[in-house]
C-alpha positions, 0 to 999 in steps of 0.5 A, a space after each residue: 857671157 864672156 867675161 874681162 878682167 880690168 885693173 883698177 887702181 884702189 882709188 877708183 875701185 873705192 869710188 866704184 863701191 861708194 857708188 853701188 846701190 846696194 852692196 850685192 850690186 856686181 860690178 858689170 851692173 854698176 858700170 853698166 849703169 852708170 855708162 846708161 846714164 852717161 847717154 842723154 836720150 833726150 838731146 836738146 831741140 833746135 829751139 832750146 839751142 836757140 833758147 839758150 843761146 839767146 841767154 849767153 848773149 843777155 849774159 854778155 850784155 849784162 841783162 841779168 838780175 842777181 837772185 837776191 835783187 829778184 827776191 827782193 822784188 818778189 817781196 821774200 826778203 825773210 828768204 834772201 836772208 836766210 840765203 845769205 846767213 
């Protein structure tokens, strides 16, 4: 395996360890993972394009409802106020 050498602030090298899952975990293994996990291997389709564009409009139009209203509709009021104490 060829190797690199990268320089890294202290910063970042301290962020890199924090986000090891284990303290054995090499460096290659943390950057390559977390490089897989900046992939979405699941895209969006056509329809939740659409979905999701049709809400943006509701939103722009004020068809919304607070969570607290639709708690209340639903009956839970203990659970709204939990929420907002």
């Amino acid at each position: 395996m060829a190797t690199t050498t990268v320089q890294l602030r202290s910063e970042t090298k301290a962020k890199l360890d924090d986000l090891k899952i284990h303290p054995r975990e090499t460096y290659d293994e943390l950057v390559s993972r977390l490089a897989d996990a900046a992939y979405d291997d699941e895209p969006l389709s056509d329809e939740e394009i659409e979905e999701i564009r049709s809400s943006e409009k509701d939103i722009e139009a004020g068809r919304v409802r607070s969570l607290r209203e639709i708690m209340r509709n639903l009956g839970d009021d203990r659970a709204i106020r939990s929420l907002v104490e």
